[in-house]
Steps between C-alpha positions, in 0.01 A plus 500: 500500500526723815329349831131575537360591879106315544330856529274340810760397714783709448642890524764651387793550763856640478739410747830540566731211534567478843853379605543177501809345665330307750180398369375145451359441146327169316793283315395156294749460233644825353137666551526735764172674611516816742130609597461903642209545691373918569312581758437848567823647475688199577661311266649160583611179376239232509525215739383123469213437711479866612178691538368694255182760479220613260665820333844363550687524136734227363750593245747177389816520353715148341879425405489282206841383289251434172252671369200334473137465632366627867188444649409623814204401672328431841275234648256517846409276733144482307635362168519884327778517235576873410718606238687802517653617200253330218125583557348134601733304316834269690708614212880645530617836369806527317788598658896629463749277734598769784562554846290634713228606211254675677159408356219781370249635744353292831238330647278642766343250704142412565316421879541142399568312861736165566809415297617519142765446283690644252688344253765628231552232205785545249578335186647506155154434321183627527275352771117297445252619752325175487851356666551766685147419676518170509834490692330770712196263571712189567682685747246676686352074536827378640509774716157432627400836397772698718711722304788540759568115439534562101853497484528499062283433217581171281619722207781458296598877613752684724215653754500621853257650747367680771270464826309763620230521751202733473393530856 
């Protein structure tokens, strides 16, 4: 089943892979997550806790050694969970193992204001939303509400994520 933009909150984008030699990325286990960010004309390579803009588009790419399940998703500092690739639902799409797999289409970002997160979730089965929300909810109460102090989810997954703040 291909991966499935949320019509709302996405666009369509194509960008070139810009070069990449000297570019942090996200690394938890042998998930690697590399987040583009276009603005304008400019294309660059997402940074954590960087500042990001209504309009600006995010496009993410992951390395993966097995093929399994991803799930991409973000979190706000008001408790909003928004799934990217499956309308509403904290499910995973199937995917190939691969390097560098560049995934459909983008996300163009709304005038929210404050901080979110985004978070990339692999594994080898299928994931439950009702976990996937729970472990969201948990966190967001240890953290006292502050997604910059949610370091992972308590899921039985390879995951990693990103800051940004929405100025």
């Amino acid at each position: 089943m291909p991966l499935i933009l949320v019509p709302a909150a996405a666009a369509l984008l194509v960008l070139g892979r810009p070069h990449l030699a000297h570019q942090a990325i996200s690394v938890k286990g042998r998930l690697i997550m590399e987040t583009y960010c276009k603005r304008g004309e400019q294309v660059f390579l997402a940074s954590d806790g960087g500042d990001y803009k209504e309009g600006d588009q995010l496009r993410f790419a992951y390395t993966q050694d097995r093929a399994g399940f991803l799930l991409v998703f973000a979190v706000d500092d008001t408790g909003q969970v928004f799934p990217y690739y499956q309308e509403g639902a904290l499910v995973g799409s199937p995917v190939a193992a691969g390097a560098r797999v560049l995934l459909p289409g983008s996300v163009e970002l709304d005038g929210h204001h404050g901080w979110e997160r985004i978070f990339m979730l692999w594994s080898p089965d299928q994931f439950v939303d009702s976990a996937v929300r729970g472990a969201v909810a948990s966190a967001r109460a240890a953290s006292g509400g502050d997604v910059r102090r949610i370091s992972s989810l308590d899921l039985p997954v390879e995951q990693v994520s990103l800051v940004l703040r929405r100025p």
